[in-house]
C-alpha positions in Angstrom: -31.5 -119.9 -217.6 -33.9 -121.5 -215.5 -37.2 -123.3 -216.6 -40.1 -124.2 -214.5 -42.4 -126.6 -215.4 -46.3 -126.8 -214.6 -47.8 -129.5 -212.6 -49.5 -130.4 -215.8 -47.3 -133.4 -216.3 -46.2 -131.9 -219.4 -42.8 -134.0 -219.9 -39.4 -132.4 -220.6 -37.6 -132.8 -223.6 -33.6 -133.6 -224.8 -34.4 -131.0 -227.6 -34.7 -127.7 -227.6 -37.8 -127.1 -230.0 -37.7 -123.0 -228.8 -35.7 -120.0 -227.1 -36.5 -116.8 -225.6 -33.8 -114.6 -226.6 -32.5 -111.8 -225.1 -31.8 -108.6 -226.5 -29.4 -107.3 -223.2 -26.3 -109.7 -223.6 -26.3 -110.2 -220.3 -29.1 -112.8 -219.8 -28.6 -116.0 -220.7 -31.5 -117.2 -223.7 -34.4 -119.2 -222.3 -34.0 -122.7 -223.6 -37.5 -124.2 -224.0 -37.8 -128.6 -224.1 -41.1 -129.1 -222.9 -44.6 -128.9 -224.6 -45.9 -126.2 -222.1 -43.5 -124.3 -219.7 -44.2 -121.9 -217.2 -41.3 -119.3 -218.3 -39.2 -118.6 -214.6 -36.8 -115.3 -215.9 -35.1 -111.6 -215.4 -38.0 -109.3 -216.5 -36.4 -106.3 -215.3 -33.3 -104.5 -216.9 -32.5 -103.1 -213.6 -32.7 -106.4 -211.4 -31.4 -110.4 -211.8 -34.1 -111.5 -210.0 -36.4 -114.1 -211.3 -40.4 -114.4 -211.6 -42.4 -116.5 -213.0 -44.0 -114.5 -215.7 -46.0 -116.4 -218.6 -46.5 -119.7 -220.1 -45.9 -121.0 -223.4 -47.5 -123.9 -225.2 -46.9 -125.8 -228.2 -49.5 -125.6 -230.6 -50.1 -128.8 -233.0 -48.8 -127.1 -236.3 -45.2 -126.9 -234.7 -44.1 -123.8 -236.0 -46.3 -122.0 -233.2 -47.0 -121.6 -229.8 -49.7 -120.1 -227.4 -48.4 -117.5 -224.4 -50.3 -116.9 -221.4 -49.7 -114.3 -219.2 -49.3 -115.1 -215.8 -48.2 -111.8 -214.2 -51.1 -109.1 -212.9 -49.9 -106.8 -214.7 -50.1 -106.2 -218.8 -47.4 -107.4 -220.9 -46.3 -106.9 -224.7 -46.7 -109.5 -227.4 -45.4 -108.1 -230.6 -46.8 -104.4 -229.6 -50.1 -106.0 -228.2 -51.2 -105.7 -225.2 -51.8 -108.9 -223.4 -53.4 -108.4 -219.8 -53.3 -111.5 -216.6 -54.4 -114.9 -218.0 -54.6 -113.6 -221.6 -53.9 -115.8 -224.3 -51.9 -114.8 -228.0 -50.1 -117.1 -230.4 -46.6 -116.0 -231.3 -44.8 -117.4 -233.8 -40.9 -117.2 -234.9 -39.8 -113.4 -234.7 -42.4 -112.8 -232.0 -41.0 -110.3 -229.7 -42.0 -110.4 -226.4 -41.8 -107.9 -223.3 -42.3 -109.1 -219.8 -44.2 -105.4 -218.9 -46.6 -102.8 -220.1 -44.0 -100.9 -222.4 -40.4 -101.5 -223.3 -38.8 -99.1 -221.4 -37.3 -100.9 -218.4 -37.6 -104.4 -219.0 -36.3 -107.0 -220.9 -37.3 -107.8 -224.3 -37.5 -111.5 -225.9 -37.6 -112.4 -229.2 -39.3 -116.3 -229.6 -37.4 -118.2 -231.9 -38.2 -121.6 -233.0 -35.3 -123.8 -233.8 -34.9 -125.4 -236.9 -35.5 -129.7 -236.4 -37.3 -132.1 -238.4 -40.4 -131.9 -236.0 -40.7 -128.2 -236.6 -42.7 -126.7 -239.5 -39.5 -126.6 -241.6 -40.2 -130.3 -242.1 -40.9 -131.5 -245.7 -43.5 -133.4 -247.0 -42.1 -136.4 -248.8 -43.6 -137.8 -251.7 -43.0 -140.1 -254.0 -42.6 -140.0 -257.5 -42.0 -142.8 -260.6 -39.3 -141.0 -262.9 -40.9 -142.5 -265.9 -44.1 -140.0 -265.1 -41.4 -137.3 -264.8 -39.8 -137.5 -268.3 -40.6 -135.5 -271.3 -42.0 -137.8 -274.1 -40.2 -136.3 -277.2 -36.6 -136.5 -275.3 -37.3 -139.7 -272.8 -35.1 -137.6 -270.2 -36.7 -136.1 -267.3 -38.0 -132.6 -267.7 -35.8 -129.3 -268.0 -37.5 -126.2 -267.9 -41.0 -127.4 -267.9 -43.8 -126.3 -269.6 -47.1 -127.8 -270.0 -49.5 -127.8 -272.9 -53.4 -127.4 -272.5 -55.7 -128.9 -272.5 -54.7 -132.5 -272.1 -52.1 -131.0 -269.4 -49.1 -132.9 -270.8 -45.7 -131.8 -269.9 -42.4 -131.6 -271.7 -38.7 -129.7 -272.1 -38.9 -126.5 -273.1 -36.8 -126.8 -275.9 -38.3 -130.2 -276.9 -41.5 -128.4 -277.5 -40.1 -125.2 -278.8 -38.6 -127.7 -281.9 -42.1 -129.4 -281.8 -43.8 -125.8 -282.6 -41.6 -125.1 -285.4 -42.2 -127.5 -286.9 -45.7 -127.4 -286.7 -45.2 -124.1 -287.7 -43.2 -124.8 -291.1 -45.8 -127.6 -292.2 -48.7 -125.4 -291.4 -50.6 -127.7 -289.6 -52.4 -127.9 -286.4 -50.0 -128.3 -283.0 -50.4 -131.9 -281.7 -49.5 -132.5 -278.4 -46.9 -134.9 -279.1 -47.8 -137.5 -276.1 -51.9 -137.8 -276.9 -52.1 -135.9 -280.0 -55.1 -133.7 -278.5 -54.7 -130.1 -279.9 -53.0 -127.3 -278.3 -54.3 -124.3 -277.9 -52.6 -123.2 -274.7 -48.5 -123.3 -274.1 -47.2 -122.5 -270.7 -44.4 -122.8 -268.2 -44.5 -124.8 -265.0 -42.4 -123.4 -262.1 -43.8 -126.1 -259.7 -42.7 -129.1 -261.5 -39.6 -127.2 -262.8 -38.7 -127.1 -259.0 -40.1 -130.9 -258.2 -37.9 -131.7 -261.6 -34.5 -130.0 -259.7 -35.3 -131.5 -256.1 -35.3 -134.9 -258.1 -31.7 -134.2 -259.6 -30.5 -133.1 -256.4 -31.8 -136.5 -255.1 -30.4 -138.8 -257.5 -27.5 -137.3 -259.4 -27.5 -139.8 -262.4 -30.7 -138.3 -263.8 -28.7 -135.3 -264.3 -28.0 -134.3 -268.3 -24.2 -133.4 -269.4 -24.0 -130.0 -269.3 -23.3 -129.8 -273.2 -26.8 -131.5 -273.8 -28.5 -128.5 -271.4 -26.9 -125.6 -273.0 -28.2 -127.1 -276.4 -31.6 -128.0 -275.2 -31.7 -124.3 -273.6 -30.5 -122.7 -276.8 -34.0 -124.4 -278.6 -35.6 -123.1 -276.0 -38.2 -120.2 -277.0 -41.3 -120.3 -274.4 -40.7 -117.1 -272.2 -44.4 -116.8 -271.1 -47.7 -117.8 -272.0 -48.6 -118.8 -275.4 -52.3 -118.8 -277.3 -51.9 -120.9 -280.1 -54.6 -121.2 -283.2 -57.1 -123.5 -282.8 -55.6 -126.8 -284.6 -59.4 -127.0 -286.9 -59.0 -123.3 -287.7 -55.6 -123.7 -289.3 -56.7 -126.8 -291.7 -60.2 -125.3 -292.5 -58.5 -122.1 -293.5 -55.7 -123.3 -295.2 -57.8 -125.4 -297.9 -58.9 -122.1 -298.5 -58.3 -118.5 -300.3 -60.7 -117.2 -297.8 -58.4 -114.2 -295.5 -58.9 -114.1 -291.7 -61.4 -112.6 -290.0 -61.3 -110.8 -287.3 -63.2 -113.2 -285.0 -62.1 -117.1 -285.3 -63.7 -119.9 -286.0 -64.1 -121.1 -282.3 -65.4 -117.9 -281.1 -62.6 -117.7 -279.4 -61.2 -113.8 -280.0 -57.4 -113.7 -280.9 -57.4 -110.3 -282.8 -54.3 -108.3 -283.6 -54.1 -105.2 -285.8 -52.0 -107.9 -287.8 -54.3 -110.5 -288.3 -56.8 -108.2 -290.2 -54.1 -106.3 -292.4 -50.7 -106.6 -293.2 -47.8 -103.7 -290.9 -44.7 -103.4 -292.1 -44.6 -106.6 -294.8 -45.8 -109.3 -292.4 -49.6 -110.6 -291.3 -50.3 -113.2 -289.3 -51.0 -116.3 -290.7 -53.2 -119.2 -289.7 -50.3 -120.9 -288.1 -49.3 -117.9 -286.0 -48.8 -118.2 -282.3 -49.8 -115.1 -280.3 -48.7 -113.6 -276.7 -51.1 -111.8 -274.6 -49.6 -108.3 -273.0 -49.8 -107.9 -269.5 -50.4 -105.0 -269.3 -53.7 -103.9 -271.6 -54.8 -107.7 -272.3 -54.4 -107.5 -276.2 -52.8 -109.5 -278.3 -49.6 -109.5 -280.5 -47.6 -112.5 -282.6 -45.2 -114.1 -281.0 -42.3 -113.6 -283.2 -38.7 -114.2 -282.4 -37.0 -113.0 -286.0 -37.5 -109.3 -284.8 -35.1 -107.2 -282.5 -38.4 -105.9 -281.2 -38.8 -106.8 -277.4 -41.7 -108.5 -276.5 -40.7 -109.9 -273.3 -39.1 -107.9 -270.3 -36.2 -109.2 -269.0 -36.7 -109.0 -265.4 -39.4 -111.2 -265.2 -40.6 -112.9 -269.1 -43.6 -111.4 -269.0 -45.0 -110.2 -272.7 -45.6 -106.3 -273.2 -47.1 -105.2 -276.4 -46.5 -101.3 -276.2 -43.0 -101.6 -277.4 -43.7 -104.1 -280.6 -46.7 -102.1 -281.9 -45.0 -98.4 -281.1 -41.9 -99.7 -283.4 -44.4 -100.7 -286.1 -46.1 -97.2 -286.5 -49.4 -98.8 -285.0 -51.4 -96.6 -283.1 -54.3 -97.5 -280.3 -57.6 -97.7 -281.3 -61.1 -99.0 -280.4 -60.3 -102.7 -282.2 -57.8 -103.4 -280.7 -55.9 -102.8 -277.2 -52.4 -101.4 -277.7 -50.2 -100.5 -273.8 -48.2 -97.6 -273.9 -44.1 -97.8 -274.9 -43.6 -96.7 -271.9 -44.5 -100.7 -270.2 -41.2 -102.1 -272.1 -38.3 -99.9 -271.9 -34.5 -99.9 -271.1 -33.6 -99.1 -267.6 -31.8 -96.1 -268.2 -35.2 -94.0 -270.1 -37.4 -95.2 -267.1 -37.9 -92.2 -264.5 -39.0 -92.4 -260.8 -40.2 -89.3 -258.6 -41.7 -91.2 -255.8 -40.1 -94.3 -253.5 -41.8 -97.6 -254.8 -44.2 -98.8 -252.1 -42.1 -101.9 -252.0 -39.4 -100.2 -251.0 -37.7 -101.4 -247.4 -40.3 -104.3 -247.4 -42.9 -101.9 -247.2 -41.8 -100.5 -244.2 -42.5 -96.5 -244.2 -41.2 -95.3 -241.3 -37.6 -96.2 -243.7 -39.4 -94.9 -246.8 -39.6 -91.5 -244.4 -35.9 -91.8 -243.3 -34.4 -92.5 -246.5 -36.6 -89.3 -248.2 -35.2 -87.4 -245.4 -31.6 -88.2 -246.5 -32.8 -87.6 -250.2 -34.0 -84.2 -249.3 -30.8 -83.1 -246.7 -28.3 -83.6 -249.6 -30.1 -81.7 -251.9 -30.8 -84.7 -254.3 -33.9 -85.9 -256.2 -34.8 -89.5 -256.0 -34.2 -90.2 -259.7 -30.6 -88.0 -259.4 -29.6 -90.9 -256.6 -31.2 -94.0 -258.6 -29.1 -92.5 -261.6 -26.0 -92.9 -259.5 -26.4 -96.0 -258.4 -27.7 -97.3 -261.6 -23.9 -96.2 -262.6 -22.7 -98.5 -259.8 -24.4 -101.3 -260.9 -23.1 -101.0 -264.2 -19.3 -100.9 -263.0 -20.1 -104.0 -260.9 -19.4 -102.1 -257.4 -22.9 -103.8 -255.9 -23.8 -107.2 -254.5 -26.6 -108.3 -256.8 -27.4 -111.3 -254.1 -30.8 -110.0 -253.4 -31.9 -108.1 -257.0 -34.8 -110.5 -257.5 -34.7 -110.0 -261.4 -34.1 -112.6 -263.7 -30.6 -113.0 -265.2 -29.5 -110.0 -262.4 -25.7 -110.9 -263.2 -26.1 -110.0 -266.6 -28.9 -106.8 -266.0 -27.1 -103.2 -267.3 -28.6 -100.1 -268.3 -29.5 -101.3 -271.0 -31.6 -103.9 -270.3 -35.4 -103.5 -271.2 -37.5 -103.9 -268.5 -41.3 -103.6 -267.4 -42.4 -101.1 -264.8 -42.9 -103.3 -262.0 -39.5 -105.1 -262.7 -37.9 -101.4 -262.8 -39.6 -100.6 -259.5 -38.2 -103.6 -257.7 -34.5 -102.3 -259.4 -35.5 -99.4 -257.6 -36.0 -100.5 -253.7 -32.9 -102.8 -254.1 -30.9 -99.8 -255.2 -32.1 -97.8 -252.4 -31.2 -100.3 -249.8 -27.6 -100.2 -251.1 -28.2 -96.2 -250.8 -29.3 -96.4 -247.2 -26.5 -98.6 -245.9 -23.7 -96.4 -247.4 -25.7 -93.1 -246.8 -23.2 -91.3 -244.1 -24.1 -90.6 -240.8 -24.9 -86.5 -240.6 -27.4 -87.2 -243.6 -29.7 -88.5 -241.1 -31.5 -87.5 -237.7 -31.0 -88.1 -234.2 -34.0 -90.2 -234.0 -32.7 -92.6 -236.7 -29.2 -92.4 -235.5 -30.4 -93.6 -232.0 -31.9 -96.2 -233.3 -30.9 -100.2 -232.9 -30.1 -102.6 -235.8 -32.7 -105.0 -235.9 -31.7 -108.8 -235.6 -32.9 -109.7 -238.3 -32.9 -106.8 -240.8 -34.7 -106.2 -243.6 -35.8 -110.1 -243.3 -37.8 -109.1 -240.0 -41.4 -110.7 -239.8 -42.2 -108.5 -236.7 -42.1 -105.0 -238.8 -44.9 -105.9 -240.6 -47.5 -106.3 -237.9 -46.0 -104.1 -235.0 -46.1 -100.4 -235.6 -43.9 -99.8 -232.7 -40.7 -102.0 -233.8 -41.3 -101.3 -237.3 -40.7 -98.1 -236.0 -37.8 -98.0 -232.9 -35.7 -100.4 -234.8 -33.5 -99.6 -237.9 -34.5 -102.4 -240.3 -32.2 -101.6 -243.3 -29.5 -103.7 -242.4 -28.1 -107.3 -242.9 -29.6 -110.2 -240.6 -27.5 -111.2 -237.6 -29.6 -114.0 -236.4 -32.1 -115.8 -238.1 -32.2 -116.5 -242.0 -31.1 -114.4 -244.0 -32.0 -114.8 -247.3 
């Protein structure tokens, strides 16, 4: 396909940094090398002739550019109209029509290709391994979590062991690098992910698998941890004096078990607390129970379950969630698609209703079924973005965000396997997108979000 360049001395390129591409098969894609083109194509589906029809420039950032329409009449950027010597920036997934509507001409999609110049590119920095290693082990961090305030960082399991130990002596949590107290335990995704890309790097800082599964099996930090102030625990414990409800600090770490003892145990001045997501309050973090505190979609603590198992009822003292936040999958009911659903596209939340409704189904009839399937293994689990989704069942307990993201990835499988005379003629007539459910464009144009069928695998582009 032919490219024209302006008389702005822009200079051609061997790469190609960009293409227009076609969605008719039987234009060639428009390869774009220079920094700012004049765009020479087919713009009709009806003719092979070729106009010069718009001009695209590179912006600075590199994962951009800036189109100009050079025709006198409108044309279509991404549903926008865009009238002569108008200006838009596009970006990859951009879809582009070389007229006032779709019907008739041909329609572009602007990809950037993937290079080292392009926004894909990666910052580089540098690191000393010595300031990435935990100080208990000496080996480079696994699973990181970091302890506040001093904001040191260790292994998971290295500082589980450190906390029950602390624990058994009853004395105040040290951080074992400064020796500042801890009041605050936490995980650290981002230097968890600096601490892989560094073992991809350099394979020899890598542990021997027996050593990980060991350090793992130590490992007890699911979420966010409150610990007892470190002077708290030593004031108190030279004393007979019991707890009150407020600490020492001021800072307020009440729990129906700190002031009395439920169901032979109280907390102690030594006992670590979680905070529930849901209602804010708090409850002791304590792994000797087969009480779930955590979910297991996404580690984050729930309270509703631990104090409804105890017999403890809500009241004004103290905030208590409902059971209902922590539950297993199969006692969790639905009666209306999730808003994240299709990527939040709801011209597919209408369609996949519709097929709902013509087979004389309820939604939580169909997400029973294919709960079923998921059991018996008969689904992909690829894109279930739970934790541990290999090893999620029926069983497993699970908050109500965590079930309502089960919920849209079961309905996708739903959709694609949905026969044909469930749906209309308007659906049925529609295209497979490109790019699926990973399409950009859907979000911000009504109109494709709406002509193209979305709930399908990629064919172009990423697709993950």
């Amino acid at each position: 396909m032919e490219e024209m360049a302006e008389s702005s001395g822009a200079k051609p390129r061997d790469e190609i940094w960009a293409k227009l591409v076609s969605s008719d098969s039987r234009y060639s894609d428009v390869e774009i090398r220079s920094d700012e083109i004049v765009i020479c194509s087919e713009i009709s589906s009806t003719s092979t002739d070729k106009h010069n029809w718009c001009k695209i420039v590179r912006n600075s950032d590199l994962c951009s550019a800036t189109i100009e329409n050079k025709r006198s009449n409108t044309i279509l950027v991404d549903g926008a109209k865009l009238c002569n010597e108008d200006t838009i920036v596009i970006k990859d997934g951009s879809e582009i029509v070389p007229g006032p509507d779709g019907e008739g001409f041909v329609n572009y999609r602007f990809n950037i290709m993937s290079s080292p110049e392009t926004c894909q590119r990666q910052l580089k920095i540098c690191i000393d391994v010595e300031h990435a290693k935990c100080s208990i082990c000496l080996n480079l961090w696994h699973d990181v979590v970091t302890v506040a305030p001093c904001l040191h960082n260790f292994c998971n399991g290295c500082l589980s062991e450190w906390l029950r130990r602390s624990e058994q002596r009853r004395s105040a949590v040290l951080c074992p690098q400064c020796r500042a107290v801890v009041q605050f335990v936490g995980k650290n995704h981002f230097l968890r992910a600096i601490a892989d890309d560094m073992v991809k790097a350099d394979s020899s800082l890598r542990r021997a698998d027996e050593d990980i599964a060991l350090l793992d099996s130590y490992s007890s930090i699911r979420s966010n941890l409150v610990l007892r102030s470190g002077n708290n625990r030593r004031k108190r414990a030279l004393t007979s004096t019991p707890p009150n409800d407020q600490s020492d600090d001021g800072s307020d770490l009440r729990c129906p078990q700190c002031v009395t003892e439920v169901a032979g145990f109280r907390c102690n001045h030594s006992t670590d607390h979680l905070q529930c997501q849901a209602c804010g309050g708090m409850m002791p973090s304590r792994t000797d129970l087969g009480i779930p505190q955590h979910c297991s979609g996404c580690d984050r603590p729930f309270c509703g379950a631990y104090w409804h198992t105890l017999g403890v009822a809500r009241s004004g003292s103290y905030p208590i969630c409902s059971q209902d936040t922590l539950k297993p999958i199969s006692e969790h009911t639905i009666s209306r698609i999730p808003l994240i659903a299709h990527e939040k596209n709801l011209h597919e939340h209408i369609i996949t209703e519709n097929c709902i409704r013509q087979m004389g189904r309820t939604l939580q009839d169909v997400i029973s079924e294919w709960i079923v399937n998921l059991d018996n293994r008969l689904i992909d689990r690829t894109r279930l973005m739970l934790n541990n989704a290999e090893m999620i069942t029926a069983r497993t307990i699970i908050c109500r965000d965590c079930y309502e993201k089960l919920v849209s990835f079961l309905l996708y499988w739903f959709r694609i396997s949905c026969p044909r005379n469930y749906y209309s003629e308007a659906a049925i007539a529609r295209q497979d997108c490109w790019y699926g459910y990973a399409c950009r464009t859907q979000h911000h144009s009504e109109d494709h979000a709406r002509k193209r069928n979305h709930v399908c695998r990629p064919t172009r582009g990423n697709a993950s």
